[in-house]
SEDODO-233994 format. One line per 5 residues: number of its first residue (from 1); their letters; for each residue x, y negated, z negated of C-alpha. Coordinates in steps of 0.5 Angstrom, whole numbers. Layout:
BEGIN
NUM	A	X/Y/Z; ...
% end
This chain:
BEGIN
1	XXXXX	0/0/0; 2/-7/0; 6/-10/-5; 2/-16/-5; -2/-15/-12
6	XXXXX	-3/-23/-14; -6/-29/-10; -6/-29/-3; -3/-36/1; -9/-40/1
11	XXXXX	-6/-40/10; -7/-32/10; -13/-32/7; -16/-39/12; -13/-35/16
16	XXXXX	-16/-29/16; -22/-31/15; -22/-35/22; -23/-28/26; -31/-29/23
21	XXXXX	-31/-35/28; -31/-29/33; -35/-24/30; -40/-29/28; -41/-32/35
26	XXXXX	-41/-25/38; -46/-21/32; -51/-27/32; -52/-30/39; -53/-24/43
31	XXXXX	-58/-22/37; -61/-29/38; -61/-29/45; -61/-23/49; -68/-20/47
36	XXXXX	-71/-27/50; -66/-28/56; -69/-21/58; -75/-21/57; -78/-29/58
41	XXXXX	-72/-30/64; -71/-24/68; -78/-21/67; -76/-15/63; -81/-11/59
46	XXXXX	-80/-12/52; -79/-4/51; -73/-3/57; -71/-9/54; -70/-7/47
51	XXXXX	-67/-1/50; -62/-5/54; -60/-9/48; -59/-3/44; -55/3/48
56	XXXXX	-49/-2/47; -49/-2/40; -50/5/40; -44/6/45; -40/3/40
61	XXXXX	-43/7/34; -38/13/38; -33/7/40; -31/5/33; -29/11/29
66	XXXXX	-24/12/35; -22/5/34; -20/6/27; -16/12/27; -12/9/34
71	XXXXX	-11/4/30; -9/7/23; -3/10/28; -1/4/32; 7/3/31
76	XXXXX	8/-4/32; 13/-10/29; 7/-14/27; 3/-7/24; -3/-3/26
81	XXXXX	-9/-7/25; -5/-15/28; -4/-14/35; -10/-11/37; -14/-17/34
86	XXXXX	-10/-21/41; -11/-16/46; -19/-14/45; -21/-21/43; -19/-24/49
91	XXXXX	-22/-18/53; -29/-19/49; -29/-27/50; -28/-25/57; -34/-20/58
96	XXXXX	-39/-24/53; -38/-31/59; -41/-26/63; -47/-22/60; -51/-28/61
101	XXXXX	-48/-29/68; -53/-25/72; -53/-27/79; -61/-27/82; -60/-20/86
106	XXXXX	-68/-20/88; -69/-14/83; -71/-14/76; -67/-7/75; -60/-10/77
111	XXXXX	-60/-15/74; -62/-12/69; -56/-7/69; -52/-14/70; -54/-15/63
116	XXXXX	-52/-8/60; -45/-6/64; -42/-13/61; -46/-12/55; -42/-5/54
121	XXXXX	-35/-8/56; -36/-14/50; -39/-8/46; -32/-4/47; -27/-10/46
126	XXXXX	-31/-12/40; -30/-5/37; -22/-6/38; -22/-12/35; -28/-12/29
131	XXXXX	-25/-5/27; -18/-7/25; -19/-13/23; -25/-11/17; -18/-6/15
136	XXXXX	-13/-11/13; -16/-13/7; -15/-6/4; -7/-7/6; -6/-14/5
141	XXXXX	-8/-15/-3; -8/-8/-8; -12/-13/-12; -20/-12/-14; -22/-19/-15
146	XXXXX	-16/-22/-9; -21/-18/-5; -27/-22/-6; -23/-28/-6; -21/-27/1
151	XXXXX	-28/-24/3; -31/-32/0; -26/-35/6; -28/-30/11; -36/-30/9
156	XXXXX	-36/-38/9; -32/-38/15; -38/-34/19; -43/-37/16; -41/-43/19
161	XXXXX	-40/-40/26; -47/-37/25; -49/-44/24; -46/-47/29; -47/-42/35
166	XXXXX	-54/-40/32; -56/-48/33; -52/-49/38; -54/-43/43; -61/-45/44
171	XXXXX	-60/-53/44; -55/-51/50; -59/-47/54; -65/-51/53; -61/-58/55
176	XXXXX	-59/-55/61; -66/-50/63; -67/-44/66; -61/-39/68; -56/-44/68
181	XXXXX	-58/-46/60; -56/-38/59; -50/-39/64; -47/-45/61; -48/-43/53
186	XXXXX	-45/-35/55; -38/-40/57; -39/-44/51; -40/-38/46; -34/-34/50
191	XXXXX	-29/-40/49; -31/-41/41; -29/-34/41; -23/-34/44; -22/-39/39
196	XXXXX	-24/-34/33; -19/-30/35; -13/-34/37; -14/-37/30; -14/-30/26
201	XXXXX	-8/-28/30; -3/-34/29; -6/-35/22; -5/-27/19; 3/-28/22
206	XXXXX	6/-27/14; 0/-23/11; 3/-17/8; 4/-11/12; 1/-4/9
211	XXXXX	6/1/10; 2/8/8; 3/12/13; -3/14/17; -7/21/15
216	XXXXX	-6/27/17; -12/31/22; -15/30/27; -21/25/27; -26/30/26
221	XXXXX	-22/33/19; -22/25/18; -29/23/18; -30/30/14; -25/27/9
226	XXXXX	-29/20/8; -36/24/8; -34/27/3; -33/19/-1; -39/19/-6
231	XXXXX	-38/12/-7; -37/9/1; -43/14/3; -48/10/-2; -44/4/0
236	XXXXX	-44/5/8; -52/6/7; -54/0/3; -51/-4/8; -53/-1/14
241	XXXXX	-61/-1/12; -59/-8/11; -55/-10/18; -62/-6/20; -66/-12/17
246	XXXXX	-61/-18/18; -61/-15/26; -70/-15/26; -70/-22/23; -65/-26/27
251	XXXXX	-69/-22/34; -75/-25/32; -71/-32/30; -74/-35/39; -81/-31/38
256	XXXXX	-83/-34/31; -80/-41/33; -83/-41/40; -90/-37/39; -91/-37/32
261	XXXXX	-89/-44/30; -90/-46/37; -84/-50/37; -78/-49/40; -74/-53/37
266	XXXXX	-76/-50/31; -71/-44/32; -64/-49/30; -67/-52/23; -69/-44/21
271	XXXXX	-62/-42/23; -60/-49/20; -64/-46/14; -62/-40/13; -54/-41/14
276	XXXXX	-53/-47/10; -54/-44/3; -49/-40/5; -43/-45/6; -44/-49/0
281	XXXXX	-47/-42/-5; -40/-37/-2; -36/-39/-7; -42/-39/-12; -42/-32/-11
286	XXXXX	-36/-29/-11; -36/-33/-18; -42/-30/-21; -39/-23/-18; -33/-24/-22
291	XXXXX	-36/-25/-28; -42/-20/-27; -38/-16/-22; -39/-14/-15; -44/-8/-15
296	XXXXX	-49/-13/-20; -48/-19/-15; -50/-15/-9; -55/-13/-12; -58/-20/-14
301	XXXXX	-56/-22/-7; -61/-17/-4; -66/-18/-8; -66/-26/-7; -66/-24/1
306	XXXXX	-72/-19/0; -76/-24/-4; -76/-30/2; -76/-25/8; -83/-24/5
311	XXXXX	-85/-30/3; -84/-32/11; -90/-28/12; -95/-34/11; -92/-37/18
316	XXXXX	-97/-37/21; -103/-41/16; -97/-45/12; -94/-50/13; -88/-50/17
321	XXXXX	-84/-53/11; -86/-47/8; -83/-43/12; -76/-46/12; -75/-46/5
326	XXXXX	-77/-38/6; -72/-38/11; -67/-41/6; -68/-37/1; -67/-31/5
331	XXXXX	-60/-35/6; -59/-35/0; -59/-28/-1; -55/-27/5; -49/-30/3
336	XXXXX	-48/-26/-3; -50/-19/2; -43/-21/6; -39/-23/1; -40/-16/-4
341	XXXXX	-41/-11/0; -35/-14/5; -30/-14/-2; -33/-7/-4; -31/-4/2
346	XXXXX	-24/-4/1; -24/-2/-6; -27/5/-3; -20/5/3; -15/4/-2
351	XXXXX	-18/9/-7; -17/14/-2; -10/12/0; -7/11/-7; -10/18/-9
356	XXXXX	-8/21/-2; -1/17/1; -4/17/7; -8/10/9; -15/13/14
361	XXXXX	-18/5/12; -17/5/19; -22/11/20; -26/8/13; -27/1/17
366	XXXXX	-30/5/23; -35/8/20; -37/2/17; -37/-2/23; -40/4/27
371	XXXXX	-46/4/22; -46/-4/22; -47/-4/29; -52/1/29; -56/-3/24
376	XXXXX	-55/-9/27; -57/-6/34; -63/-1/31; -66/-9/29; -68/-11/36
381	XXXXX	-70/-4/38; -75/-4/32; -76/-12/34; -79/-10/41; -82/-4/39
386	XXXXX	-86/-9/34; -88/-14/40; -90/-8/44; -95/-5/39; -98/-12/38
391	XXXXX	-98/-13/46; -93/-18/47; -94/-21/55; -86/-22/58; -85/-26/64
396	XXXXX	-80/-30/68; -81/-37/64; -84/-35/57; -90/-39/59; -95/-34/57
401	XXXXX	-99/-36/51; -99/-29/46; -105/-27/43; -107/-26/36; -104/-19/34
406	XXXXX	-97/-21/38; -96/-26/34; -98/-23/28; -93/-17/30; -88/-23/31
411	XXXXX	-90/-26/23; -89/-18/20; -83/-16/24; -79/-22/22; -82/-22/14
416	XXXXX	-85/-16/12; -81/-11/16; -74/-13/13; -76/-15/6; -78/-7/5
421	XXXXX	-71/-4/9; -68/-10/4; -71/-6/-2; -70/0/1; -63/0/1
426	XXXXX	-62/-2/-6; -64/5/-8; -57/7/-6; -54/1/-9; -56/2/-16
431	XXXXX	-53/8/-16; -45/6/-14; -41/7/-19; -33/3/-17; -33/-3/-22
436	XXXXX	-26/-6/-24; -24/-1/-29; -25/5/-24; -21/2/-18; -16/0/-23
441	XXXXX	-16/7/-26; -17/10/-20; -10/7/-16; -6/7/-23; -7/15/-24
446	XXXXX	-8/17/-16; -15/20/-18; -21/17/-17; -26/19/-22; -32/19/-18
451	XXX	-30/23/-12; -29/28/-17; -36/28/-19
% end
């Protein structure tokens, strides 16, 4: 492990956080964007559509382990996880200027295929860098409460990209109309990308380097041995069946904007509402952590998002104020949903590897972005089957006035829905068990007391 057990230089830990620029761009717009650019712009059915936008993510469910165990045995002066966030984030701002370029080919079905082919390509450079980059937090700091500070500076950096490319993105194509809005907000999204990443790669130039050897096995015997971690596996499910809500929630962002709310100007305040508790509440969090510890504060978090989720469900009769502070609510709750489970994640990887000598983060890092993904990329689907089963009308132009039952679809699918996945996942949460003592006890002795359970 590194030899980094104190504070980070504030320049690491800022600098690591900038990669949030490029995941936070890259998680958000798509989910924001995609769903209604194939449905209102090209035409698609909502259906094909929500399979279009999901068979990426689910690609990259299978991409992500692979990309962890290459990483783990990638030889390198800069170590195994830092070149790697140069090489695919670059190719990732390439391929997402080019998923909202869909040429007029006179035909639904290919341009729709446009959309998928580049959406796969993106889907596969984001693996190669997302998957290394969640890894080095376990290798640079052998800190429990490091980790979380670090995490603070990451979730507030991609708090403010989510904000920034989720206010942004819509704006940019509104001002600029149709298929040449999307065009020109898809070269915009890529360059903030672009800079995410060349800013993660400069910024993490003198983070300590890990330097346990890569595990033994293949990948499959890997995977057996991180399914086998009680922890990570409660863990990983909490936050997949959250990443499940969090993708229907910002899917529906356009429809409840545009359809319910009928204002689509709407949908930058309530991604203004839902982002900006966050920016000035991270660091709130990762105090309160401290003193609770991470585990109670996921816990709270998850609650507070829950608890505005379902207060959104009076869109359609309250007030529209209403609805934003319910949207800010679920902000609230959302920041403390990034920050622990993303500083809790390394404390499982870095049991493994003090018990064992061998460092699999790599593979542990992808399992975990490989269920984000998949949750992220079910959120959609289950947002397009939710619009289908109220009987949402797509069409080339989005002019369509919804009915009754779709609206009502749009109002539950972005309330409701998420706020029972939310609790859902909290009967895995109340079950974790590494707190403070147990990593300190598990690193110091080599043995995990939970995985022996």
């Amino acid at each position: 492990m590194s030899d980094s057990t104190g504070v980070l230089p504030r320049s690491v830990r800022i600098g690591y956080g900038s990669g949030s620029v490029a995941t936070g761009a890259f998680g958000t717009v798509p989910g924001l964007m995609l769903l209604p650019y194939l449905t209102d712009e090209l035409g698609i059915a909502a259906l094909w559509a929500g399979l279009i936008v999901f068979l990426p993510k689910a690609w990259d469910v299978v991409l992500n382990p692979i990309a962890g165990r290459i990483s783990d045995r990638t030889v390198d002066p800069a170590g195994p996880r830092r070149p790697w966030l140069i090489r695919a984030g670059l190719m990732l701002a390439g391929a997402f200027a080019l998923i909202f370029s869909a040429p007029e080919l006179g035909s639904r079905g290919l341009e729709a295929a446009w959309v998928l082919v580049f959406f796969i390509l993106a889907a596969s450079a984001y693996a190669f860098f997302q998957v290394p980059y969640v890894a080095m937090p376990a290798e640079i700091t052998s800190s429990y409460n490091e980790r979380t500070r670090l995490m603070t500076a990451r979730v507030a950096i991609l708090a403010f990209t989510i904000m920034l490319a989720g206010a942004t993105a819509p704006m940019i194509r509104d001002a600029v109309g149709g298929r040449d809005g999307y065009r020109v907000m898809g070269v915009v999204m890529a360059l903030i990308i672009a800079i995410g990443v060349a800013s993660a790669y400069v910024g993490t130039r003198n983070a300590p380097i890990g330097a346990v050897s890569a595990g033994a096995g293949s990948l499959r015997e890997q995977l057996r041995i991180v399914a086998t971690a009680r922890d990570f596996r409660l863990l990983l499910t909490t936050f997949v069946l959250q990443a499940l809500a969090t993708g229907c929630m910002l899917a529906g962002v356009n429809y409840l904007a545009g359809d319910v709310l009928e204002n689509k100007t709407a949908a930058t305040i309530l991604f203004v509402c839902f982002v900006g508790p966050a920016l000035l509440l991270t660091p709130l969090w990762a105090r309160f952590g401290e003193r609770v510890g991470k585990q109670r504060g996921y816990l709270v978090s998850s609650l507070i998002l829950a608890a505005g989720a379902a207060l959104a469900v009076v869109a359609q009769v309250a007030p529209v104020a209403l609805v934003y502070v319910a949207t800010a609510l679920v902000g609230v709750g959302y920041a403390g949903c990034q920050v622990f489970p993303m500083a809790m994640l390394p404390d499982a990887a870095a049991i493994d590897a003090a018990r064992t000598g061998e460092s699999r983060t790599g593979v542990y890092t992808g399992v975990w972005t490989a269920g984000e993904t998949l949750g992220l990329a079910l959120g959609p689907g289950l947002f397009a089957i939710i619009l289908a089963i109220g009987g949402y009308v797509s069409s080339q132009g989005g002019d369509i006035v919804q009915s009754g039952s779709a609206r009502t679809a749009i109002t539950v699918g972005f309330s409701l829905v998420p706020a029972a996945l939310t609790l859902l996942s909290l009967a895995w949460l109340t079950r974790y068990r590494l707190d403070a003592d147990a990593v300190a006890a598990a690193i110091d002795h080599h043995l995990s007391p939970t995985e022996t359970a």
